[in-house]
NUPA-296020 format. One record per atom (N, C-alpha, C, O): residue number from 1; residue in one letter; atom name; x, y negated, z negated. Coordinates in nm, 3 decimals, decimal comma. Example, Ala and Ser with C-alpha at 12.3 -4.5 7.8 and 13.67 -1.06 7.14 Angstrom:
2
ATOM   n res atom      xx      yy      zz
ATOM   1   a    N   1,319   0,569  -0,780
ATOM   1   a   CA   1,230   0,450  -0,780
ATOM   1   a    C   1,320   0,330  -0,780
ATOM   1   a    O   1,424   0,332  -0,846
ATOM   2   s    N   1,285   0,225  -0,708
ATOM   2   s   CA   1,367   0,106  -0,714
ATOM   2   s    C   1,290  -0,003  -0,787
ATOM   2   s    O   1,341  -0,114  -0,804
//
This chain:
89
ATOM   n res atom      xx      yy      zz
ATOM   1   x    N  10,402  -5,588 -10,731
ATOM   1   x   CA  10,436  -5,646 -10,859
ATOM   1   x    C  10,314  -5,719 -10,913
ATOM   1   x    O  10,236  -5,771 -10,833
ATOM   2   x    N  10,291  -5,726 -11,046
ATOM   2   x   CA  10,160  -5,785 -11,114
ATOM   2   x    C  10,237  -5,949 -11,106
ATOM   2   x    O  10,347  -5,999 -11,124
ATOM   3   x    N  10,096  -5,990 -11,066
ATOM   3   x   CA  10,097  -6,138 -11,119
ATOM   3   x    C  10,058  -6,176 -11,209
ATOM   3   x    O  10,043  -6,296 -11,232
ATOM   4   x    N  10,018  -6,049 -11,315
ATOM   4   x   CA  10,030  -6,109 -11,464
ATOM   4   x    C  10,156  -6,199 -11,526
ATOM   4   x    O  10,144  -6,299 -11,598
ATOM   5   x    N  10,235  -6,160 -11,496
ATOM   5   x   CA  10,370  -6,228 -11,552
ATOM   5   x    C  10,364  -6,357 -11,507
ATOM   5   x    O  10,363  -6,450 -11,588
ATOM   6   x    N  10,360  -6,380 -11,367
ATOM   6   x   CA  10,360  -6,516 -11,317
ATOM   6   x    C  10,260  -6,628 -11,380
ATOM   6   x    O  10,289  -6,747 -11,392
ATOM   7   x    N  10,114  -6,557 -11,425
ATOM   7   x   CA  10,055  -6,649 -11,513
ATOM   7   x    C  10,110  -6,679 -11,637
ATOM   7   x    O  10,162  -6,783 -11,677
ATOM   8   x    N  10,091  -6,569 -11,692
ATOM   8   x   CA  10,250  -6,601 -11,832
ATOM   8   x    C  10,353  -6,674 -11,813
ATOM   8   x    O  10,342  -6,781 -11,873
ATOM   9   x    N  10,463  -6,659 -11,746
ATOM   9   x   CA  10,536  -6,741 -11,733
ATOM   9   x    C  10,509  -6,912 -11,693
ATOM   9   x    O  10,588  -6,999 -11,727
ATOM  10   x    N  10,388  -6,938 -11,617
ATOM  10   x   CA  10,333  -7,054 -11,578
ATOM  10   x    C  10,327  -7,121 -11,689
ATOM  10   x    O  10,394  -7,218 -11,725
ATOM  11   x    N  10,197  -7,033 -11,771
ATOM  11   x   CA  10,153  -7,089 -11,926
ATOM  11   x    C  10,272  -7,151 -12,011
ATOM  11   x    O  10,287  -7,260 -12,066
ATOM  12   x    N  10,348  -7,039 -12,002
ATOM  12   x   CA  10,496  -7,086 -12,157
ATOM  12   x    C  10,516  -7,197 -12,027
ATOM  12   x    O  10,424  -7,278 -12,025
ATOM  13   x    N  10,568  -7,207 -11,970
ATOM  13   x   CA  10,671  -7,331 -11,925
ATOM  13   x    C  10,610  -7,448 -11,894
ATOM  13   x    O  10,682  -7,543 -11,861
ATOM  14   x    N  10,438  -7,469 -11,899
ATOM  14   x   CA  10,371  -7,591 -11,928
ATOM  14   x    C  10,382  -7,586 -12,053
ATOM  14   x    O  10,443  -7,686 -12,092
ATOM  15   x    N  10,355  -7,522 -12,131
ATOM  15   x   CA  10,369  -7,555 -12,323
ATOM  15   x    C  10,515  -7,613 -12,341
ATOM  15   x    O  10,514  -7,715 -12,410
ATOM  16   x    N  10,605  -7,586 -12,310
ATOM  16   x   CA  10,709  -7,628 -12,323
ATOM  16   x    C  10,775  -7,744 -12,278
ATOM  16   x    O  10,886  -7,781 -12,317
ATOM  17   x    N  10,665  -7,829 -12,148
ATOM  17   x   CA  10,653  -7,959 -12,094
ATOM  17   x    C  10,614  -8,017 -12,181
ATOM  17   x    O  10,685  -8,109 -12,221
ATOM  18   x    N  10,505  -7,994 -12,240
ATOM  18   x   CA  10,419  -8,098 -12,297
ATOM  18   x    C  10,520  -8,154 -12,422
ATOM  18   x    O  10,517  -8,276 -12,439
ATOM  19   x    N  10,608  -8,077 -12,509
ATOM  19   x   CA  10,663  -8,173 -12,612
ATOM  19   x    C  10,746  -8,243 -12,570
ATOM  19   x    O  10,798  -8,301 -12,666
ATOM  20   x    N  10,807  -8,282 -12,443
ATOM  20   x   CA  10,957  -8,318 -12,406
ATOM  20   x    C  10,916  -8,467 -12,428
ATOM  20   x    O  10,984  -8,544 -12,495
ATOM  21   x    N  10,736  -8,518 -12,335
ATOM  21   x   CA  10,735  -8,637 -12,333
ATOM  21   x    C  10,618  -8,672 -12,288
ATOM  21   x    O  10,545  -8,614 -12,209
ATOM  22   x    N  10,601  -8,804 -12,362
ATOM  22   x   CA  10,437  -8,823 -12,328
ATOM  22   x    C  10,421  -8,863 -12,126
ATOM  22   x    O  10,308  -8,855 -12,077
ATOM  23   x    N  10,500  -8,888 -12,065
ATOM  23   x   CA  10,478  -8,918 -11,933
ATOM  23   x    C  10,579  -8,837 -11,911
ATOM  23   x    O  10,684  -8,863 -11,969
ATOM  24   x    N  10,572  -8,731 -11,830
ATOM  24   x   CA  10,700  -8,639 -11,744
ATOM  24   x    C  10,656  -8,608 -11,628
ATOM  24   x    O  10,544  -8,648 -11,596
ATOM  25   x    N  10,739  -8,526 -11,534
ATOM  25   x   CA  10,743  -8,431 -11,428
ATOM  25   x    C  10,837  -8,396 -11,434
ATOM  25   x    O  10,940  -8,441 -11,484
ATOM  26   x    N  10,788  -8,225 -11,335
ATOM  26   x   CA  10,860  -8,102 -11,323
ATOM  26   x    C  10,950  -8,160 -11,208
ATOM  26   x    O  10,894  -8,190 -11,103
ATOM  27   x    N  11,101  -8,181 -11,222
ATOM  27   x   CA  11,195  -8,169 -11,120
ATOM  27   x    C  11,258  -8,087 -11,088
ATOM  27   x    O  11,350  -8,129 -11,018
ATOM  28   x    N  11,261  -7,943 -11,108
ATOM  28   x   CA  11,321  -7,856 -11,122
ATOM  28   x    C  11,251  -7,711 -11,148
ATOM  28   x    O  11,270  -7,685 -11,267
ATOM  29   x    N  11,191  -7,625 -11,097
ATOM  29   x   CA  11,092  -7,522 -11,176
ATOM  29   x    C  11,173  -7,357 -11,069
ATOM  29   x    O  11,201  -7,347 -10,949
ATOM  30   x    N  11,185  -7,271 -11,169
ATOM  30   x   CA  11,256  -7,180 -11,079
ATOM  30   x    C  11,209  -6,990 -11,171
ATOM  30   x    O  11,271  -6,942 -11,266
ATOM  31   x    N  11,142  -6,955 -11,130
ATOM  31   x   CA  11,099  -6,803 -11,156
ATOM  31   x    C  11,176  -6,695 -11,128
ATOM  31   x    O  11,164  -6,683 -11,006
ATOM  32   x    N  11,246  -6,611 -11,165
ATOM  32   x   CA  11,262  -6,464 -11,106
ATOM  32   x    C  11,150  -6,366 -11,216
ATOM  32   x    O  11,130  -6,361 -11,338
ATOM  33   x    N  11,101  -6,303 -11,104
ATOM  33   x   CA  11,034  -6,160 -11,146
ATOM  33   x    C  11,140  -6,064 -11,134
ATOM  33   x    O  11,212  -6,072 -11,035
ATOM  34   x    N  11,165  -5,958 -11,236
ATOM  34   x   CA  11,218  -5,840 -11,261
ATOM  34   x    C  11,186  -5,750 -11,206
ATOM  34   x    O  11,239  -5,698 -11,108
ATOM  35   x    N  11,049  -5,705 -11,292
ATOM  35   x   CA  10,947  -5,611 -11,309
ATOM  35   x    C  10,820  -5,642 -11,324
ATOM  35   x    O  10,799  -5,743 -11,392
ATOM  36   x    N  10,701  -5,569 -11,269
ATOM  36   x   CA  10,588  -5,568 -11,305
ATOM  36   x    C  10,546  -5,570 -11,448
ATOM  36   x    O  10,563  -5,463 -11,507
ATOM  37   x    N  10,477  -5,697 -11,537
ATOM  37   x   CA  10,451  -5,673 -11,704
ATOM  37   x    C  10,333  -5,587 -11,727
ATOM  37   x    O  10,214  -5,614 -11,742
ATOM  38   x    N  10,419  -5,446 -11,727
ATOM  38   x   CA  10,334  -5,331 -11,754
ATOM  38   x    C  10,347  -5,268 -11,921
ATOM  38   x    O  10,434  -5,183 -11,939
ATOM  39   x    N  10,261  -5,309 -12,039
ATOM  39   x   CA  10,342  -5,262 -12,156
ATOM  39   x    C  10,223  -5,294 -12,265
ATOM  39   x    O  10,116  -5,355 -12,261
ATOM  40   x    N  10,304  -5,217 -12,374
ATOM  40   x   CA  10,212  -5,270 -12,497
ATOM  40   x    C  10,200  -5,408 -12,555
ATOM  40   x    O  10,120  -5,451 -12,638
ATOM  41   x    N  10,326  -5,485 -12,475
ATOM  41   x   CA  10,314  -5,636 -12,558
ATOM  41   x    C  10,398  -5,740 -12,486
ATOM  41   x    O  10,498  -5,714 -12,419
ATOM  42   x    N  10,354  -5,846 -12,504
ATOM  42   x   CA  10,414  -5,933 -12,415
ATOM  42   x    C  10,513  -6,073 -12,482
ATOM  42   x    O  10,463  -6,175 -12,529
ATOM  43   x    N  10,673  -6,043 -12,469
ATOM  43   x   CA  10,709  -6,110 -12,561
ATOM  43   x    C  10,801  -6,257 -12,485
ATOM  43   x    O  10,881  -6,238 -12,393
ATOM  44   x    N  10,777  -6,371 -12,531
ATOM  44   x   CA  10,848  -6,485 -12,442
ATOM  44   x    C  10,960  -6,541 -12,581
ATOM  44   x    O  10,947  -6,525 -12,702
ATOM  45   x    N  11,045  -6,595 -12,518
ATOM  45   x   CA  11,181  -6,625 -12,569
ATOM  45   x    C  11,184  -6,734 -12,534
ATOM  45   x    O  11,141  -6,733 -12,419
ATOM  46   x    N  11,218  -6,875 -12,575
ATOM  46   x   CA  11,221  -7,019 -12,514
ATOM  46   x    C  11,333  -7,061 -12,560
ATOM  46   x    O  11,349  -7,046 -12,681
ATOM  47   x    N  11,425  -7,114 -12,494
ATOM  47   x   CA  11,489  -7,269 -12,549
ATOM  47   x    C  11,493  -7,350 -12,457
ATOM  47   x    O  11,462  -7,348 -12,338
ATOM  48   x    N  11,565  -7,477 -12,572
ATOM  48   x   CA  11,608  -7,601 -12,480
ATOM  48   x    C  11,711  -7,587 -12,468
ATOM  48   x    O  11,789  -7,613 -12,560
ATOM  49   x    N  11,755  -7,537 -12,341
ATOM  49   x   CA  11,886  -7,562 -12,295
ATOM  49   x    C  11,977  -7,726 -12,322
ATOM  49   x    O  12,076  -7,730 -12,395
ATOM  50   x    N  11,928  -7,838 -12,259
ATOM  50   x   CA  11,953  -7,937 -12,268
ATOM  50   x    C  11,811  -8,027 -12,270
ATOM  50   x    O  11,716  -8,014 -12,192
ATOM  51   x    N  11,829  -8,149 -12,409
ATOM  51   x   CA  11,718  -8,248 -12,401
ATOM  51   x    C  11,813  -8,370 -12,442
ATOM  51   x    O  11,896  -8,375 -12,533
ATOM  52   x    N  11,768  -8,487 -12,326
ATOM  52   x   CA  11,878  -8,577 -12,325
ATOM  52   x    C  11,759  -8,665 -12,345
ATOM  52   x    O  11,668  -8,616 -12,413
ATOM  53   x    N  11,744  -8,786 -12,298
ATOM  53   x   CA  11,729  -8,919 -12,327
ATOM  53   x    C  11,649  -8,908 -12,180
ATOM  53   x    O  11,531  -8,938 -12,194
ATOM  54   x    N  11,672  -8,887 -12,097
ATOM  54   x   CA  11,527  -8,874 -11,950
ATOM  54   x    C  11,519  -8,773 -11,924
ATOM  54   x    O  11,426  -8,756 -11,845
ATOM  55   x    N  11,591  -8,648 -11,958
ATOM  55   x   CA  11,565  -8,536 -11,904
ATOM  55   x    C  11,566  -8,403 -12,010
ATOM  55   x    O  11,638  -8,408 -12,109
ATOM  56   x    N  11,486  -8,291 -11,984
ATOM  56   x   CA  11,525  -8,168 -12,072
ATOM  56   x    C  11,535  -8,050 -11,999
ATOM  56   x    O  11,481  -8,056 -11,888
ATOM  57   x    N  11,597  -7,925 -12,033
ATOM  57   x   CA  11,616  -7,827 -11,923
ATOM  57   x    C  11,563  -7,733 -12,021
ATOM  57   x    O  11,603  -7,731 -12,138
ATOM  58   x    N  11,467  -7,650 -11,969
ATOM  58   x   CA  11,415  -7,523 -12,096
ATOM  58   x    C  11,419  -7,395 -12,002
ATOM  58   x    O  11,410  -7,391 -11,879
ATOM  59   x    N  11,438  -7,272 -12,111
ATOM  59   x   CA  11,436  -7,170 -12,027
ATOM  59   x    C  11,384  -7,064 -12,106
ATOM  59   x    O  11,419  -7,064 -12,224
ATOM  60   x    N  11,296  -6,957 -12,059
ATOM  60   x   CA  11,212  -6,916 -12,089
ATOM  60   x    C  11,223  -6,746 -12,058
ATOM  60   x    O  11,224  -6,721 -11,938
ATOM  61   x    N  11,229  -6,655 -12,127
ATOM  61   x   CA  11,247  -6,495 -12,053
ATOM  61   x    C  11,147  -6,423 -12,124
ATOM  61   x    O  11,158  -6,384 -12,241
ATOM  62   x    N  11,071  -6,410 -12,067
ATOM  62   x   CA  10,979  -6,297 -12,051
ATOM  62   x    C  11,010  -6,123 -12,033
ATOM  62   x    O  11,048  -6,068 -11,929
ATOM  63   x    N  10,977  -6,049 -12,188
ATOM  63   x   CA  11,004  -5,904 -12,251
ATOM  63   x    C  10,868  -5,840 -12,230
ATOM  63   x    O  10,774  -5,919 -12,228
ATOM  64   x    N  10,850  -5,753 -12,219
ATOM  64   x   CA  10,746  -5,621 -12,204
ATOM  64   x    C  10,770  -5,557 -12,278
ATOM  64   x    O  10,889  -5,528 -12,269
ATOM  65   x    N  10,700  -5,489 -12,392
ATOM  65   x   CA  10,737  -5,396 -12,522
ATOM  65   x    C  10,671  -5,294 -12,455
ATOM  65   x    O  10,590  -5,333 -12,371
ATOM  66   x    N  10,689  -5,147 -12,473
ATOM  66   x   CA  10,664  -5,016 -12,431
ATOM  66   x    C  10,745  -4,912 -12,561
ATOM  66   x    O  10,866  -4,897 -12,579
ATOM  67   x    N  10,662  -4,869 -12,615
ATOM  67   x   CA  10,765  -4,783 -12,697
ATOM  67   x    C  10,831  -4,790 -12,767
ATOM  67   x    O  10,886  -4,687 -12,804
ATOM  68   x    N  10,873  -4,948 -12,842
ATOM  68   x   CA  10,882  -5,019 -12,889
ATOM  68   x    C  11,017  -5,038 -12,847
ATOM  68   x    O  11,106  -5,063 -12,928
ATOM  69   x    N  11,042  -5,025 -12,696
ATOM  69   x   CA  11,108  -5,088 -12,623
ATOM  69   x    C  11,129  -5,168 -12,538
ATOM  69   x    O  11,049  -5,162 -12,444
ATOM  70   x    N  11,244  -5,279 -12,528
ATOM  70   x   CA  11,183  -5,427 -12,460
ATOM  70   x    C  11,228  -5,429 -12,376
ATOM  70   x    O  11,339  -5,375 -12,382
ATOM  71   x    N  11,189  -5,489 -12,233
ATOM  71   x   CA  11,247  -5,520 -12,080
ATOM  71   x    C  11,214  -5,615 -12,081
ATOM  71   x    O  11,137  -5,670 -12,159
ATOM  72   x    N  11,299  -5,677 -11,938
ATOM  72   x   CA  11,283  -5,786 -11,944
ATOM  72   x    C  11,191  -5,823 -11,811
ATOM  72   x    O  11,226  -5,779 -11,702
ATOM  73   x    N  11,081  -5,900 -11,823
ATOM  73   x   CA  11,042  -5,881 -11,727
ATOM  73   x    C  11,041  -5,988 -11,599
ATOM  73   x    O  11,018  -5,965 -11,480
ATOM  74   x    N  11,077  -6,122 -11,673
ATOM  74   x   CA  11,059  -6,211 -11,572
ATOM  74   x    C  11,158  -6,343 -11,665
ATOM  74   x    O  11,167  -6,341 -11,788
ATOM  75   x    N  11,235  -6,465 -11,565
ATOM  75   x   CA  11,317  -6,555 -11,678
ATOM  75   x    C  11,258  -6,664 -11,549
ATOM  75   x    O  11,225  -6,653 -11,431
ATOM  76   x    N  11,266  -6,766 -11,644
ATOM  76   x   CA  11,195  -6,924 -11,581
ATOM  76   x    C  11,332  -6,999 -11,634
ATOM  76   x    O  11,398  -6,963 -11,732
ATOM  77   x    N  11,356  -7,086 -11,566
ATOM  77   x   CA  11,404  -7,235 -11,613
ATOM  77   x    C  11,351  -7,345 -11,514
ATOM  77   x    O  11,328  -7,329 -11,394
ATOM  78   x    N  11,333  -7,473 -11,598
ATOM  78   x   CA  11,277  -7,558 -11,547
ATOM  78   x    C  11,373  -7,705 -11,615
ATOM  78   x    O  11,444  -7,707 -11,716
ATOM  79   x    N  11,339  -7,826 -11,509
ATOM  79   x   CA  11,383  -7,956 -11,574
ATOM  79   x    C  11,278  -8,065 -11,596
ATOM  79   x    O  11,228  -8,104 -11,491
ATOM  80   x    N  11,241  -8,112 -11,688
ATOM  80   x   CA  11,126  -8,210 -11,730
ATOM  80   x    C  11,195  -8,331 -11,737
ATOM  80   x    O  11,270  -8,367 -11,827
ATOM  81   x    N  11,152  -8,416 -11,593
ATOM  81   x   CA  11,223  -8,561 -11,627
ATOM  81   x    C  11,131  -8,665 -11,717
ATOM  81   x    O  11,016  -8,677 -11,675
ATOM  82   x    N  11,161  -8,734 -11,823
ATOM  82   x   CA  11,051  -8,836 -11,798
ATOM  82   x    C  11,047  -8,959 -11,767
ATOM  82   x    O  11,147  -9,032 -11,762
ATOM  83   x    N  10,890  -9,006 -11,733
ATOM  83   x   CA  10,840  -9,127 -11,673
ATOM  83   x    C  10,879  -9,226 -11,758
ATOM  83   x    O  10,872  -9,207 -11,879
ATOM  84   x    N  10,942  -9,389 -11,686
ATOM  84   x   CA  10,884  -9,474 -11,810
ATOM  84   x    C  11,007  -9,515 -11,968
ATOM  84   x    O  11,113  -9,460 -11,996
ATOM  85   x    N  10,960  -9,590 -12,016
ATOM  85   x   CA  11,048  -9,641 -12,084
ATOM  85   x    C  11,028  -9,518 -12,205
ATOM  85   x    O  10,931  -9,448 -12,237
ATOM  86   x    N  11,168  -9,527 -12,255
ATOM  86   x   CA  11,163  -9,454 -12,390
ATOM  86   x    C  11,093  -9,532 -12,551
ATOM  86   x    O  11,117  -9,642 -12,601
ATOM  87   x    N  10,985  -9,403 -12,606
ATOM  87   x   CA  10,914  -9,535 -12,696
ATOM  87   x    C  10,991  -9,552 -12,851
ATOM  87   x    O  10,995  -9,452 -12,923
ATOM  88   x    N  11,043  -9,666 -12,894
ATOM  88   x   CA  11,083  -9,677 -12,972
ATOM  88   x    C  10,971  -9,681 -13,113
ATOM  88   x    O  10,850  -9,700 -13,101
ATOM  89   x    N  11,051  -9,655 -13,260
ATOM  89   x   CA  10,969  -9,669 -13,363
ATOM  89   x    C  11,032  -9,579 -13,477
ATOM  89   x    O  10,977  -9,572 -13,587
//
């Protein structure tokens, strides 16, 4: 299986840390690979499952275009707690 995907998937699910909160950590980080991302294009899907007040849950699925057909190639979810007082303003 390529570990292209696994860098991809790494990438989106730090981008998707960084807005939750200025001080966080990963409590939660969980990958399945499908398939090898073998294709003409590489497509990621994100939401926030849940964003509360210390915590957010995002999840992330990773598509392979071929033919201008999409697989799926790999799905992430993760939980971003954060550090620290919440900043008011």
């Amino acid at each position: 299986m390529s570990n292209q995907s696994g860098v991809y998937m790494d990438l989106i699910y730090a981008s998707l840390a960084q807005g939750t909160a200025k001080a966080s950590f990963t409590s939660e980080f969980k990958i399945n690979y499908v398939r090898p991302a073998m294709g003409e294009l590489l497509i990621a899907r994100a939401t926030v499952v849940h964003a509360g007040r210390t915590q957010a849950v995002c999840r992330c699925d990773l598509y392979v275009s071929s033919g201008g057909r999409e697989s799926l190639c790999a799905t992430a979810q993760g939980t971003i707690a954060r550090i620290g007082q919440q900043e008011t303003g």
